[in-house]
C-alpha positions as CSV (number, residue, x, y, z in Angstrom):
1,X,0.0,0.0,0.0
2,X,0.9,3.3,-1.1
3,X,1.4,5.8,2.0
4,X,1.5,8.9,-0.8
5,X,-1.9,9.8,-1.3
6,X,-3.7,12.0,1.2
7,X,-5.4,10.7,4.1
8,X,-9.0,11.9,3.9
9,X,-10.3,10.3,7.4
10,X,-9.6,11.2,10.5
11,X,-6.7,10.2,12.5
12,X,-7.2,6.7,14.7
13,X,-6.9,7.5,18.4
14,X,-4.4,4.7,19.7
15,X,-3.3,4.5,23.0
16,X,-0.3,2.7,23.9
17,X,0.7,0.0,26.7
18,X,3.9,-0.4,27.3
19,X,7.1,2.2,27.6
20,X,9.9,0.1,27.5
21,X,13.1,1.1,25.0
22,X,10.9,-0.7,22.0
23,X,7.9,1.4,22.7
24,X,9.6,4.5,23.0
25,X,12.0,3.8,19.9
26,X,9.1,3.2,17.9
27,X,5.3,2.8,19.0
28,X,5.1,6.3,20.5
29,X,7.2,8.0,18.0
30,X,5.6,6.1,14.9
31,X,1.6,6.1,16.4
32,X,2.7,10.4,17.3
33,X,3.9,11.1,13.7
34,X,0.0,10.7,11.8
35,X,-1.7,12.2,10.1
36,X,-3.4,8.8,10.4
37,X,-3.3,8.2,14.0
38,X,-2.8,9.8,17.1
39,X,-1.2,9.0,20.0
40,X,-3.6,9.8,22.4
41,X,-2.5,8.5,26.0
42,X,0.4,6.0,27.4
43,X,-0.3,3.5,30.0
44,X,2.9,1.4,31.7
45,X,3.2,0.0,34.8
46,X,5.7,2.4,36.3
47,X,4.6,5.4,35.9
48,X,7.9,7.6,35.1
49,X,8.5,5.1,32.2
50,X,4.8,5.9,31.2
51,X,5.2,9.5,31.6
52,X,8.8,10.0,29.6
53,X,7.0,7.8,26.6
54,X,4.1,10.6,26.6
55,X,5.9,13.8,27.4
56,X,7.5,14.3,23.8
57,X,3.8,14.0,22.0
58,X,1.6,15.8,24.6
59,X,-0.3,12.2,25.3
60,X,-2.2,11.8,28.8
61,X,-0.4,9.3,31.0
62,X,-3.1,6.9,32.0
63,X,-3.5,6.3,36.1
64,X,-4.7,2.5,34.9
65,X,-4.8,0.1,31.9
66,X,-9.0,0.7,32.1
67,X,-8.3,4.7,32.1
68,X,-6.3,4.1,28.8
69,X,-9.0,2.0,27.1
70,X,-11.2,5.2,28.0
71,X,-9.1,7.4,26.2
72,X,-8.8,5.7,22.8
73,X,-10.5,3.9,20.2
74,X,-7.3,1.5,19.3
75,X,-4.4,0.3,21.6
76,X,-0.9,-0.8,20.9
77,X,0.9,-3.1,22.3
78,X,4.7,-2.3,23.5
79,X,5.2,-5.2,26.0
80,X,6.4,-8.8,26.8
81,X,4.1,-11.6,25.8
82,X,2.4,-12.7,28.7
83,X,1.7,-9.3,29.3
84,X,0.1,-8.8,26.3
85,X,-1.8,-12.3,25.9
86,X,-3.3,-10.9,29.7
87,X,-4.6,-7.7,28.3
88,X,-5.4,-7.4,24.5
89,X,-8.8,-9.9,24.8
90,X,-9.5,-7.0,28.0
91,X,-9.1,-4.5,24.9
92,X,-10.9,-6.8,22.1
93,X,-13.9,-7.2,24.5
94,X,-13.9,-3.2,25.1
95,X,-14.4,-3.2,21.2
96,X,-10.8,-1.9,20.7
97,X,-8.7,-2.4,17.7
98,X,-5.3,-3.9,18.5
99,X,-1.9,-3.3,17.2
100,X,-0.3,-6.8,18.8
101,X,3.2,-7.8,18.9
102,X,4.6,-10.9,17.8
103,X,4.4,-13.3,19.3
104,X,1.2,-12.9,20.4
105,X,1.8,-14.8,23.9
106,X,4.6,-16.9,25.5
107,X,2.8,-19.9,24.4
108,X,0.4,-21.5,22.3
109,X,-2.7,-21.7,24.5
110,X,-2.2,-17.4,25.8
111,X,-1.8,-17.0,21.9
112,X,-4.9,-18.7,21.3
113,X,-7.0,-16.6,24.1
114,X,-5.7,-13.4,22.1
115,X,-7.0,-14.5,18.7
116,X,-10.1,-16.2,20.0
117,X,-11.2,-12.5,21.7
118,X,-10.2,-10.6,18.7
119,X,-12.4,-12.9,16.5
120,X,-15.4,-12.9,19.1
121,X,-15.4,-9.1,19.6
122,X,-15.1,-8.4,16.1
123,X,-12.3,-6.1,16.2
124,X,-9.3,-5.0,13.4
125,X,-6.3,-6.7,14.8
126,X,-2.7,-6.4,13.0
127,X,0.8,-7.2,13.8
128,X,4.0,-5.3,14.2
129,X,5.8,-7.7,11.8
130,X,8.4,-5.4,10.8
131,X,9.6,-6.3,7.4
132,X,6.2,-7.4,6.1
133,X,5.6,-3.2,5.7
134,X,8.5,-2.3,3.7
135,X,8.3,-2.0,-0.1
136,X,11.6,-4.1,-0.8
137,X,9.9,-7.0,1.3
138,X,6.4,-6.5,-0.8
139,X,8.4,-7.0,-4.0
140,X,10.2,-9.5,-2.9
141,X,6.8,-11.7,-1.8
142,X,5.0,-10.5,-5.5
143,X,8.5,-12.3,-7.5
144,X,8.3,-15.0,-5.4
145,X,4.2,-15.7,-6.2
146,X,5.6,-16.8,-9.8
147,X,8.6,-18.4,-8.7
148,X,9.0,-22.5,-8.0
149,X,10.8,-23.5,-5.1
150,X,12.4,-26.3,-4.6
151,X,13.8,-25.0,-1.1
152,X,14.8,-22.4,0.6
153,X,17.2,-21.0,3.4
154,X,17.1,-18.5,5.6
155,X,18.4,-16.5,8.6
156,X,17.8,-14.0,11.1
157,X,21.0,-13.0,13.5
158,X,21.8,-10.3,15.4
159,X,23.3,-9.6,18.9
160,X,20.8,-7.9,20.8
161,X,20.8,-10.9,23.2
162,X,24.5,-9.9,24.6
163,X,23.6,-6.5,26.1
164,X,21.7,-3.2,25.6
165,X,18.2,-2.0,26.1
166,X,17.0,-5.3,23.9
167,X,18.4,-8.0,26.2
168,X,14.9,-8.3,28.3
169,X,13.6,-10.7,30.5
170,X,11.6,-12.6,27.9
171,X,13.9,-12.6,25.2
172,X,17.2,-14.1,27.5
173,X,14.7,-16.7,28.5
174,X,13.1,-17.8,25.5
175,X,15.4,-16.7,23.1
176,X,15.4,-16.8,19.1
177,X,12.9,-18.9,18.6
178,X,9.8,-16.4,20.1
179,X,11.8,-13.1,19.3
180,X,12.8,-13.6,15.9
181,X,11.1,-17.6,14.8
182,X,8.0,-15.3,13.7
183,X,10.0,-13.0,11.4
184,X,11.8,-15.7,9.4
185,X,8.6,-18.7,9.3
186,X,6.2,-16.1,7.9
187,X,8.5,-15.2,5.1
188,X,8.8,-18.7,4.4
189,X,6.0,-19.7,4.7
190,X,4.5,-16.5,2.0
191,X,7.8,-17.2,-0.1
192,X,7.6,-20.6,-0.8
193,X,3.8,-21.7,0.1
194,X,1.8,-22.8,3.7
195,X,4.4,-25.0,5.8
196,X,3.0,-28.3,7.2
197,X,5.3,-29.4,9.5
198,X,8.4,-27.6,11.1
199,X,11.3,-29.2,13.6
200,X,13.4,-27.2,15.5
201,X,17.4,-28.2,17.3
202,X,20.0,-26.1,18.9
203,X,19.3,-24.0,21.8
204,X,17.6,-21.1,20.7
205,X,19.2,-19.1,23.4
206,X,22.1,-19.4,21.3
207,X,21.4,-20.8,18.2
208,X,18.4,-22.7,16.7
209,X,17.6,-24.4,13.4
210,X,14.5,-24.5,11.8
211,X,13.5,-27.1,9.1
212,X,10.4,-26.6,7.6
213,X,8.2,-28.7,5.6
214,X,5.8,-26.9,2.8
215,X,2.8,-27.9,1.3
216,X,4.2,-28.2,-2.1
217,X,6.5,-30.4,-1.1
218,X,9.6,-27.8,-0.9
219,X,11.9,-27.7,2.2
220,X,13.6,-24.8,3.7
221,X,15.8,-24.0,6.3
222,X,15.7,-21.1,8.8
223,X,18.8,-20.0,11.3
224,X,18.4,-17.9,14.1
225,X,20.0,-16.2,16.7
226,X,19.9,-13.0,18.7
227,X,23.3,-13.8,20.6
228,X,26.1,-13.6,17.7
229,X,28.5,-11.0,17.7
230,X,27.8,-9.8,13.6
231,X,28.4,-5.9,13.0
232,X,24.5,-5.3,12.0
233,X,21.3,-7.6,11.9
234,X,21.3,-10.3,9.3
235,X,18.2,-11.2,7.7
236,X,18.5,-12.9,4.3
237,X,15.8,-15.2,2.7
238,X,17.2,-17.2,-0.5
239,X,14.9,-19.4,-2.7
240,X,16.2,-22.4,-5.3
241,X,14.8,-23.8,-7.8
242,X,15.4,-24.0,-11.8
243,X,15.5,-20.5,-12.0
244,X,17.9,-18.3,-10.8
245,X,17.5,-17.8,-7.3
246,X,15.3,-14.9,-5.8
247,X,16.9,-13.4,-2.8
248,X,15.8,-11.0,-0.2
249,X,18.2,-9.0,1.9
250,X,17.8,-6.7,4.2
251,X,21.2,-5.3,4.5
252,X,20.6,-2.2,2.4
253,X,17.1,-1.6,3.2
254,X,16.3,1.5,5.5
255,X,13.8,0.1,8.1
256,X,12.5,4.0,8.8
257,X,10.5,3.1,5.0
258,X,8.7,0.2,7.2
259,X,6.4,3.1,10.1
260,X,4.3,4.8,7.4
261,X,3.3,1.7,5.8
262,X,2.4,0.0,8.9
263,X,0.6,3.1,10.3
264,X,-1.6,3.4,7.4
265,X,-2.4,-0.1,6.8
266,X,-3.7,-0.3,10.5
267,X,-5.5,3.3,10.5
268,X,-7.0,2.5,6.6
269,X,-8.0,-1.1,8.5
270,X,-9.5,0.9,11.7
271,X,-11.6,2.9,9.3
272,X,-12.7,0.7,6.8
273,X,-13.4,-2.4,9.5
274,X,-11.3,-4.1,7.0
275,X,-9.4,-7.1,8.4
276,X,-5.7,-7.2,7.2
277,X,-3.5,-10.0,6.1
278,X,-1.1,-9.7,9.3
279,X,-3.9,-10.1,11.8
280,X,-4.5,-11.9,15.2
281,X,-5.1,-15.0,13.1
282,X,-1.8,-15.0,11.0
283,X,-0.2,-14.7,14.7
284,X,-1.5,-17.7,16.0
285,X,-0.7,-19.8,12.9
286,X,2.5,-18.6,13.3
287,X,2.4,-19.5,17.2
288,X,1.4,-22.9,16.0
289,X,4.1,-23.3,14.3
290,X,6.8,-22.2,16.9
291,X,5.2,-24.4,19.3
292,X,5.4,-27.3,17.0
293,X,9.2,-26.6,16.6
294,X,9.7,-26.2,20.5
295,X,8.0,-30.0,20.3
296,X,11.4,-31.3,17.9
């Protein structure tokens, strides 16, 4: 989707839960930046954090996560799994449209109470898949529609895990596999066609590996790890078959290109009650998935 023509509605009040270094970096700043939504009020459970996410936009710092539901007509969601698989059916059953993370919980059955109350309330739901907004990934997935695979590899490695604002709680403990398994299995699985059966080894606090079956009968593989020393994220997709193969890289891509896309999609969703591609569902096939991996 284009984010060039002029947006005739007005913007999507979202308020935002969370205010840790990912919400601040780009949840607040993105949601603030319109013209098609608005950042209307933060909500985090320490306060200060909640109140230096807010200052720079003007947003109200919400007392309580039922305060911030009061004060918007979407919410975003800037925090660990299990915090989010607790609140966004709270927001779904408020009739609220949800911005989710991925994953959508720390395991299959929290990812499956998310999805479930998205579908029951009826709500626009869509997920921060990074990548999936950016034009260079959009291309990518329309050349690879035509293209036969025979397989595929793949990997996503960075080094967040080692230190800095990205080594959280929930990532050091699950690792890879939760963090960065939903990136690289729904490219796959778009590139090359639905995957049937995936098995995981390694220890995805330092290293997994992901071998995934596909419906067509094409197999890929998928590397990841967050704890590699490499001078820059890696995230490179390559796909074989009697053509030449048809690669995705990211390593000259500016990720900046990726906020207007996604902000537009999710406001042009909001106000259209248009569901989108990357929605609550889409996360919990994808949650499928990981949990079948974690299984071996």
């Amino acid at each position: 989707m284009t984010t060039s023509a002029a947006w005739s509605h007005p913007p999507v009040e979202v308020g935002l839960v969370g205010a840790g270094p990912w919400a601040r970096a780009m949840h607040a700043r993105v949601l603030a930046a319109g013209p098609e939504t608005r950042l209307t009020a933060v909500w985090a459970r320490r306060a200060e954090a909640a109140r230096e996410a807010a200052a720079p936009y003007g947003a109200h710092v919400a007392a309580g996560f039922e305060e911030l539901l009061d004060s918007c007509e979407a919410v975003a969601f800037a925090v660990p799994p299990a915090v989010q698989a607790e609140l966004a059916p709270l927001a779904a059953k408020r009739g609220k449209a949800v911005l989710l993370e991925k994953p959508l919980g720390p395991d299959l059955a929290a990812a499956r109470r998310v999805a479930d109350a998205v579908a029951e309330a009826g709500v626009v739901s869509q997920l921060v898949l990074t990548k999936r907004y950016h034009p260079t990934t959009r291309a990518f997935l329309d050349a690879a529609r035509s293209f036969e695979a025979a397989g595929a590899r793949s990997c996503y490695l960075h080094g967040a895990f080692l230190g800095g604002e990205m080594a959280t709680g929930w990532r050091l403990e699950h690792g890879a596999l939760l963090d960065l398994g939903p990136h690289l299995l729904d490219l796959l699985d778009a590139a090359v066609g639905p995957i049937t059966d995936v098995r995981a080894t390694g220890d995805p606090r330092r290293w997994a590996e992901l071998t995934c079956v596909h419906e067509n009968g094409a197999v890929s593989q998928a590397s990841l790890s967050g704890a590699v020393a490499v001078p820059r994220a890696v995230t490179r997709v390559e796909l074989f078959g009697a053509a030449e193969p048809l690669v995705y890289d990211t390593a000259g891509i500016d990720h900046e290109e990726c906020w207007p896309v996604l902000r537009r999609d999710f406001a042009t969703a909001v106000r259209t009650g248009t569901p989108t591609a990357l929605d609550a569902r889409r996360g919990l096939y994808l949650q499928e998935l990981l949990e079948r991996a974690a299984r071996g």
